[in-house]
Each structure stands twice: as structure tokens, then as C-alpha cells.
N, C-alpha and C positions, 0 to 999 in steps of 0.2 A: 609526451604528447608532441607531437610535428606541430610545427607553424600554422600547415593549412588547416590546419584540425582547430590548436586553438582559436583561429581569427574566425572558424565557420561559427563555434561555441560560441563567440563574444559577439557576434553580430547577430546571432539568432533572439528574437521577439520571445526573452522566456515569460512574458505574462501571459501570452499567447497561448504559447507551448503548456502552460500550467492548467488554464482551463481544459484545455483540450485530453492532457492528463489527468486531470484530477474527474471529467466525464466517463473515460475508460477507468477509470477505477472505482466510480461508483457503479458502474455498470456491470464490470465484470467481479466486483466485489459479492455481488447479488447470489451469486450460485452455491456462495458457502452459509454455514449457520453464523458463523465468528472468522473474524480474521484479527482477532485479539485484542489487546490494548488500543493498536496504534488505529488511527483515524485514516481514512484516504487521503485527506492530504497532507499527514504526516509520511506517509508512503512517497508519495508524487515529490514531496521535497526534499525528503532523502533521495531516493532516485535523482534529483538534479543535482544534490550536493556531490554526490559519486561523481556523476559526467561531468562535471565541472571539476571536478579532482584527480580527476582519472581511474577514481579506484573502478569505475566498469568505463572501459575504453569501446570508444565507439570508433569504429572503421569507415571515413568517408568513400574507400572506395568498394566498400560492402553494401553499400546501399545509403538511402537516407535518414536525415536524423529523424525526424518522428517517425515513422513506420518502428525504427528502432527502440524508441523509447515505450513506445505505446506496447510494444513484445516486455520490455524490461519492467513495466508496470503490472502487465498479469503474470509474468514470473516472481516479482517481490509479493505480489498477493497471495499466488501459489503457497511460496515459503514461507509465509506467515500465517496462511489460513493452515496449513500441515505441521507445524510445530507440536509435539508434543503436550506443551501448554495449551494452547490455544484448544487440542483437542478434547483437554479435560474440562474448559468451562462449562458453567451452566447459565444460558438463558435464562432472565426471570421469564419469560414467556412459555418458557415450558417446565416450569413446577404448575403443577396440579396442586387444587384446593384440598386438603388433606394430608401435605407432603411434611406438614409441621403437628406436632401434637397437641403444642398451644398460642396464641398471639403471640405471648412473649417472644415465641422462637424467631420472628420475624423481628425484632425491634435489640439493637445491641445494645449490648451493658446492662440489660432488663434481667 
């Protein structure tokens, strides 16, 4: 990471930056069933830890930083909501009454 990149990172409002991420991630989190374990703003703060790391390098002279991030944030949603895992959950909201054969089946160690 160059100079000017790190000093724009270190000077940048990230509480700021975090609400404003963590609103596009509930937002566009909406269009899938699951997007797995992790939380939205387990997402949004990984995404900051990268850019702060460099493991996802942002280009000052590609554009801006949030415009950028706020893309990096429906792409980690993307990849998490499409994982294989994720795809097999199940919703309690969608078992039907009838999907068990007796109480017990719901209640573990029973």
C-alpha cells in the first residue's frame, strides 16, 4: 500500500463509514433467504479489516473510497449468500407443521 493510500485510510471517519456499511448490508442482505452464519456486521467488519490490510486493495485513483466499499460489501454478501453451505440451510420459517413425526423431534437429547 503507497503513502497516499495509507494516510487517505487512516484519516477516513471509519465509524462513519461502518454505519453507512453496515445500512447497505442490511439492505441488500434482504434479497436472499440466508446469507449464513455470519451477521452483517460481521461482514462490514471484515471488509474493513481487508482494507485496512490490504488483503482487498483499493485504488485512490479508481475512484472513491465508499462508493468502493459499499460494491465490496454486496460482493462479500453475494459470496456468502452462494456458498454451498449456506445453500443447504434451513429456515425454521419454512418447516411446515407436520415436517416432524413427533414433539420430541423438535426438542434435543429427547
Amino acid at each position: 500500500m503507497d503513502e497516499d493510500t495509507f494516510r487517505i485510510l487512516r484519516d477516513t471517519d471509519w465509524g462513519t463509514v461502518q454505519k453507512t456499511l453496515l445500512a447497505v448490508a442490511i439492505n441488500y442482505s434482504r434479497i436472499y433467504p440466508s446469507i449464513g452464519f455470519q451477521t452483517c456486521d460481521d461482514i462490514v467488519q471484515e471488509l474493513i479489516v481487508k482494507t485496512l490490510t490490504g488483503q482487498r486493495a483499493w485504488d485512490p485513483k479508481r475512484g472513491e473510497l465508499l462508493p468502493w466499499l459499499k460494491h465490496c460489501v454486496r460482493s462479500e454478501i453475494n459470496n456468502t449468500a452462494n456458498k454451498a453451505s449456506t445453500q443447504r440451510e434451513i429456515r425454521f420459517s419454512q418447516l411446515e407443521e407436520g415436517d416432524y413425526e413427533s414433539e420430541s423431534d423438535f426438542i434435543p437429547g429427547e
